[in-house]
N, C-alpha and C positions, 0 to 999 in steps of 0.2 A: 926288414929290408928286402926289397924284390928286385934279384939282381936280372940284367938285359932290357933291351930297350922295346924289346919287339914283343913284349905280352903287353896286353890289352887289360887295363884295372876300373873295375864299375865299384862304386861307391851307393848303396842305397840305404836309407832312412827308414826305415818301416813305422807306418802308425801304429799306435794302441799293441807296443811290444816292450820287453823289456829289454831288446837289444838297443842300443845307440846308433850302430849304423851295421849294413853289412856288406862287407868287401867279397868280390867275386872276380876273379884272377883267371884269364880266359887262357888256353894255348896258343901259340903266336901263330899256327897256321888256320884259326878258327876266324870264322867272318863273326862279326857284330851280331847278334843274334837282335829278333823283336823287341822292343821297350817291353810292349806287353808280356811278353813268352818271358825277360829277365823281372817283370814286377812278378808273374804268377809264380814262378821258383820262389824269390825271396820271399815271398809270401809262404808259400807251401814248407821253405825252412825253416822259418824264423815261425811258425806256426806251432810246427810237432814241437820247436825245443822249449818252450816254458812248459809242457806237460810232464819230460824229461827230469829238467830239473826241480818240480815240485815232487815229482816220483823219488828222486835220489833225495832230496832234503827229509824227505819223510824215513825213506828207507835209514838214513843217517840218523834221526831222531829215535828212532826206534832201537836199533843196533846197541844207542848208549844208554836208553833205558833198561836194557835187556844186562849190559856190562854193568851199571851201577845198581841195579838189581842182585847182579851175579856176585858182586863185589861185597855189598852188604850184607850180604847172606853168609859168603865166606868169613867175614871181620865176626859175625855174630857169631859161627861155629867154631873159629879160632879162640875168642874170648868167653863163651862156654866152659870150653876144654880146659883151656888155661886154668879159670874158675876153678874147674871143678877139682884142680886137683892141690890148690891151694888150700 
């Protein structure tokens, strides 16, 4: 919810992105700026952030192979020991 009457809200669409749309929320003493100058930002934003997110998806896939790795190796030294003294 975007409270006051007097900011200014741009709604854009970007092609060939994985965002749906992107809102851009001006300060109410700013003038309208260029179509072109607000497509080149959204562009240039909506540009960096799928590389972001494919960076963090990996860093996360990783993270839990390294834990379920870590994990497995614990369960197998736990149940060793256990073993061995059965």
């Amino acid at each position: 919810m975007i409270k006051g009457v007097t900011k200014s809200v741009i709604e854009l669409k970007p092609k060939n992105s994985c965002f749906e749309k992107v809102i851009i929320i001006l300060n109410s003493g700013c003038e309208l700026p260029d179509t072109e100058e607000l497509r080149r930002e959204a562009e240039l934003l909506t540009g960096k952030a799928p590389d972001f997110i494919r960076h963090s998806r990996r860093s996360n896939t990783l993270k839990m192979l390294i834990s379920a790795a870590a994990g497995a190796l614990v369960t197998a030294a736990s149940f060793l020991i256990l073993y061995s003294f059965v």
